[in-house]
LODRENRO-984275 format. One line per field, with one value per residue (C-alpha): residue number from 1; x, z, y. Coordinates in steps of 0.25 Angstrom, whole numbers, plus 5000, padded with zeros to 4 digits. Each point is the difference from the previous one (the first is absolute). Example, Ala and Ser with C-alpha at 12.3 -4.5 7.8 and 13.67 -1.06 7.14 Angstrom:
! LODRENRO-984275
pos	(1|2)
X	(5049|5006)
Z	(5031|4998)
Y	(4982|5014)
! end
This chain:
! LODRENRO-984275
pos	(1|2|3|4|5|6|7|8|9|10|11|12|13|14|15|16|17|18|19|20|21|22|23|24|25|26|27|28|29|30|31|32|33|34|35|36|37|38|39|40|41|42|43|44|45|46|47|48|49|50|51|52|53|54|55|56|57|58|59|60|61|62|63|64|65|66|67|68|69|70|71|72|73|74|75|76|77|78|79|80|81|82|83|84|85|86|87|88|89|90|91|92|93|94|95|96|97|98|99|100|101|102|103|104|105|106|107|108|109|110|111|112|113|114|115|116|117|118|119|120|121|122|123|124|125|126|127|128|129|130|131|132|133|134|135|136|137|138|139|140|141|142|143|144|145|146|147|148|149|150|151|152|153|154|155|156|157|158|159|160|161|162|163|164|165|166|167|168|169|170|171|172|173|174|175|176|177|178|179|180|181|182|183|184|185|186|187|188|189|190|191|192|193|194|195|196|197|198|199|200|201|202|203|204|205|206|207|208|209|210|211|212|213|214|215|216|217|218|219|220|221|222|223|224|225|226|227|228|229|230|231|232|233|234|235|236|237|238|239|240|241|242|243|244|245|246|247|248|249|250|251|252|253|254|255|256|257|258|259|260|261|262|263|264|265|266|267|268|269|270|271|272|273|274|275|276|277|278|279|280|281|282|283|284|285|286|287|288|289|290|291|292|293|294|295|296|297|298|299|300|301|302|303|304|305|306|307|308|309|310|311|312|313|314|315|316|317|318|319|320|321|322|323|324|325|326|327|328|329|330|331|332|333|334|335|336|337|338|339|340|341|342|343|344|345|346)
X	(4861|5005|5013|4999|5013|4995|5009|5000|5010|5008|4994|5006|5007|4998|5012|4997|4999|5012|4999|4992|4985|4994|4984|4994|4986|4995|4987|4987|5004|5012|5006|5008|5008|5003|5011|5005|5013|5010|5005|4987|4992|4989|5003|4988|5005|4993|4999|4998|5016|5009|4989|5004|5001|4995|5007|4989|5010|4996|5003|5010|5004|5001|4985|4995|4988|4992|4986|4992|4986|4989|4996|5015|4999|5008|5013|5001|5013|5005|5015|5007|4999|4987|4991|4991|4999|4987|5007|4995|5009|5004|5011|4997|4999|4992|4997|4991|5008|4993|5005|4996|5009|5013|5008|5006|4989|5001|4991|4987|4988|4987|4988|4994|4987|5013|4991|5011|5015|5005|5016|5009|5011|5009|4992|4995|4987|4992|4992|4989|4997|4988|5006|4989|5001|5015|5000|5004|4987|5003|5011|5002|5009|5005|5012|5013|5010|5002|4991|5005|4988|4985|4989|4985|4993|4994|4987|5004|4994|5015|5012|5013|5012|5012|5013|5013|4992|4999|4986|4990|4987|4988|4988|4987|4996|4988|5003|5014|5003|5013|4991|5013|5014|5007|5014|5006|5009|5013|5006|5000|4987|5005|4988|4985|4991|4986|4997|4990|4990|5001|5000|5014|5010|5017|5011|5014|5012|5014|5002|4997|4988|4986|4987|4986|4988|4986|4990|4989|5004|5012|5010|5015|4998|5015|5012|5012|5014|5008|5007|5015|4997|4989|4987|4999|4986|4992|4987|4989|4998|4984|4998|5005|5005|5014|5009|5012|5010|5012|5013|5012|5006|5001|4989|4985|4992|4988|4991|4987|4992|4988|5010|5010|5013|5011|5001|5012|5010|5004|5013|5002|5002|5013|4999|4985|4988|4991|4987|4992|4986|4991|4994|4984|4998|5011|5008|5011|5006|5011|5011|5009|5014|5011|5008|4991|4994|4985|4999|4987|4997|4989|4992|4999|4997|4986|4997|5000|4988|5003|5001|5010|5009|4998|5002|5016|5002|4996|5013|5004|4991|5004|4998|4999|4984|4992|5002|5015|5008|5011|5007|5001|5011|4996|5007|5007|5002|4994|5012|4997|5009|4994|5004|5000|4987|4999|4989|5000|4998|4991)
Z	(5331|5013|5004|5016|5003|4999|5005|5017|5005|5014|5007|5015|5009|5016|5008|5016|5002|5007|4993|4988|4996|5003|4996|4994|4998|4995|5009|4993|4994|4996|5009|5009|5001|5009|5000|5011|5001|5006|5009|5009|4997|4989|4992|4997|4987|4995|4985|5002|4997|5010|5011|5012|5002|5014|5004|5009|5010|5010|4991|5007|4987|4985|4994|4989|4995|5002|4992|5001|5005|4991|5004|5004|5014|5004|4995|5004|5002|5001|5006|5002|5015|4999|5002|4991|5003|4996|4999|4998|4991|5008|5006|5015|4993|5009|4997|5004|5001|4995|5007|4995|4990|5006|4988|4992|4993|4986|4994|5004|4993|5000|4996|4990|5009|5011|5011|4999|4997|4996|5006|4993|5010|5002|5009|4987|5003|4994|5009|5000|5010|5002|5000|5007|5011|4999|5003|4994|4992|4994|4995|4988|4999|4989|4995|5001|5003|5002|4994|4994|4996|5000|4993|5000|4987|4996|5005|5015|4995|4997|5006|4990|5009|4996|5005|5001|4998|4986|4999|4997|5009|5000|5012|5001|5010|5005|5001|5005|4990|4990|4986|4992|5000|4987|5001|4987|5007|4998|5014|5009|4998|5003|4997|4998|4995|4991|4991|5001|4995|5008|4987|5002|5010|4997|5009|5001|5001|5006|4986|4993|4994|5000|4998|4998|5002|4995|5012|4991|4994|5010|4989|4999|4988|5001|5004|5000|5001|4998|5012|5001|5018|5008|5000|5014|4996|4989|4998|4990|4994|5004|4984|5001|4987|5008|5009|5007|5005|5009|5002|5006|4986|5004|4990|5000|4988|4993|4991|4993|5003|4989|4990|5009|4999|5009|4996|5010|5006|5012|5005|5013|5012|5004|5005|5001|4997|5011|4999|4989|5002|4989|5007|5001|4985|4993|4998|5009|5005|5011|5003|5012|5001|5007|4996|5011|4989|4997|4985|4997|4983|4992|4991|4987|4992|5003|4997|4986|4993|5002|4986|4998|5011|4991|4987|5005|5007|4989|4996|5012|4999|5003|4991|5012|5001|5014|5010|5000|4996|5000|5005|4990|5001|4998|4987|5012|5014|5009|5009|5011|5008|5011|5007|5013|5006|5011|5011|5014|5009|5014)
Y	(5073|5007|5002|4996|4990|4986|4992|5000|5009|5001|5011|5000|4990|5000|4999|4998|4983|4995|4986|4992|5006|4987|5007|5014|5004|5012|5007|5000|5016|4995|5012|4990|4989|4991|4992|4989|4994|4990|5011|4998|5014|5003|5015|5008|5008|5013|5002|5015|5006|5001|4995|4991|4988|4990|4991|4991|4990|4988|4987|4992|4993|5002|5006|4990|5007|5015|5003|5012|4998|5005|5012|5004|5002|4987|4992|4986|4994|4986|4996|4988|5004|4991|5012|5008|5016|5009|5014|5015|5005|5013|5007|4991|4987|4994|4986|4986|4988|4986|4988|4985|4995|4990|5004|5013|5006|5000|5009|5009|5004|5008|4995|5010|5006|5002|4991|4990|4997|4985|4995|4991|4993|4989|4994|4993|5008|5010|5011|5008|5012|5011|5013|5007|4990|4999|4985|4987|4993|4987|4993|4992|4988|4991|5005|4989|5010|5015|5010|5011|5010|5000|5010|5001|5000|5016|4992|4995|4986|4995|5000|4994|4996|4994|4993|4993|4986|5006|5001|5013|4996|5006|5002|5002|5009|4998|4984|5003|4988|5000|4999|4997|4998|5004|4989|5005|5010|4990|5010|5007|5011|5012|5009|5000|5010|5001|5011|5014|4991|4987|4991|4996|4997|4999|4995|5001|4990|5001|4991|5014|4996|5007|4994|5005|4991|5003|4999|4998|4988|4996|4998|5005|5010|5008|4997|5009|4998|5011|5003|4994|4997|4997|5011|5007|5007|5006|5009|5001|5012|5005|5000|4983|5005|5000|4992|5005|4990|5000|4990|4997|5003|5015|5003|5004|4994|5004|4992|5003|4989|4999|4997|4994|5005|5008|5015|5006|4996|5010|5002|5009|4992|4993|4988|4992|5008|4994|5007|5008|5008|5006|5013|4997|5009|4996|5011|4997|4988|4997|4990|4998|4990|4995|5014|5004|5011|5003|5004|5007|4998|5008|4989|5009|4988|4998|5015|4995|4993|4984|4998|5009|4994|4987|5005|5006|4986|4990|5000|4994|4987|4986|4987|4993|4996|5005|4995|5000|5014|5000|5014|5011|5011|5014|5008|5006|4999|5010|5005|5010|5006|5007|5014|4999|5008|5008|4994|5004|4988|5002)
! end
């Protein structure tokens, strides 16, 4: 057996945000990382040591989500100033602004080719937009209330959405029709996501659960709830193997999901933890907060084979039958306390 650490280790923390970390993705090389905030700007962090930072401005209101386009070359940006920005992440920070929403926008998205980005906002709407034509496409419209995020499927034939009616709905489209409506949610959904693979998608709640649903045979197939305060956001790990979560508990959570059970509890934010991002390999995963601090992690876990990270876990199982675990401590909490690091800001 190797010796490599293989629990996930704190490896810097980025300090340059002026209030909370509301959103992080990591670019397609996993070299940079960008961040957006409450304080109106998006950073764009190297990876590389002691590199700069860019700060990209002209937001009038808190940035809600940021995503790095495919390739790389752009970051999309959505702010409660009801806007949407397409950026090139560079020193000038030039950016296109996308008007048609009423509301704040609540969350933004690229489909996976790049040729289109999908808004949630609380103008109880759902939008799609060409990036190549950088204009407004269609709109689709059946949620009761706000919605707070919106993703396409790794195919572009989906897109899930969910909201504050506390429903998880899910669109076709080529029809531009709402195909289902998943109401088991019990609050406010916070989050939505599918996996790598497309099989499966997962919400959050501000009830602090977390539920997976099976596309195949739209059934609820887990449901986790082992945060302590409602979900912000979460991200499966491109093995599905994986799924990280984040809470207004001040922890980051890890479970492993073909067994079904939480394998970490991280602690190195004060105050809520209000996004979390794997990198596009796996190897790294971010998380930003209301401490205004963007902690960068390294996975180590999922260096080793599965069955391994099993087999030193088992003790740790629940008698609690699938789908309802109940949270499961680890032997020992994983306290970090980060030095600070020294990052120039441009």
């Amino acid at each position: 057996m190797s010796s490599f650490v293989k629990d996930p280790t704190l490896e810097r923390h980025f300090k340059g945000h002026r209030d909370a970390v509301t959103s992080a993705d990591f670019s397609p090389n996993s070299k940079y990382l960008a961040t957006g905030s409450a304080d109106k700007t998006l950073m764009i962090w190297s990876l590389a040591p002691k590199a700069r930072a860019f700060r990209l401005v002209g937001h009038q209101d808190a940035v809600t989500g940021v995503q790095f386009s495919p390739s790389g070359a752009l970051v999309a940006s959505s702010s409660k100033d009801r806007t949407v920005r397409l950026w090139t992440p560079s020193m000038k920070g030039e950016s296109t602004v996308f008007k048609a929403h009423t509301a704040a926008v609540r969350s933004v998205a690229f489909s996976y080719d790049g040729h289109q980005l999908v808004t949630a906002s609380d103008d109880k709407s759902v939008k799609v937009w060409s990036v190549h034509r950088q204009c407004f496409v269609y709109s689709l419209n059946q949620h009761a209330d706000w919605v707070r995020c919106a993703r396409f499927s790794p195919d572009g034939r989906l897109i899930a959405s969910c909201g504050d009616d506390k429903s998880v709905r899910l669109w076709d489209t080529a029809t531009k029709h709402c195909i289902n409506c998943f109401t088991e949610c019990g609050s406010s959904a916070t989050f939505v996501n599918f996996n790598s693979s497309g099989t499966c998608i997962a919400s959050s709640g501000s009830d602090s659960s977390l539920k997976i649903w099976d596309l195949r045979t739209n059934k609820l197939i887990q449901h986790y709830q082992v945060h302590s305060s409602g979900i912000n956001s979460f991200s499966f790990h491109p093995s599905n193997n994986y799924l990280i979560s984040c809470s207004s508990d001040s922890t980051i959570k890890i479970m492993e999901l073909l067994e079904g059970r939480l394998i970490y509890t991280l602690h190195g934010h004060k105050g809520a933890v209000i996004t979390v991002a794997f990198s596009r390999a796996g190897d790294l995963f971010s998380s930003g907060g209301a401490d205004r601090q963007v902690l960068l992690w390294r996975t180590n876990f999922d260096r080793k084979p599965y069955q391994d990270v099993l087999q030193q876990h088992s003790q740790r199982s629940t008698p609690d039958p699938p789908p309802h675990l109940s949270d499961i401590h680890p032997r020992a909490p994983h306290l970090h306390h980060p030095q600070p690091a020294a990052i120039q800001v441009t």
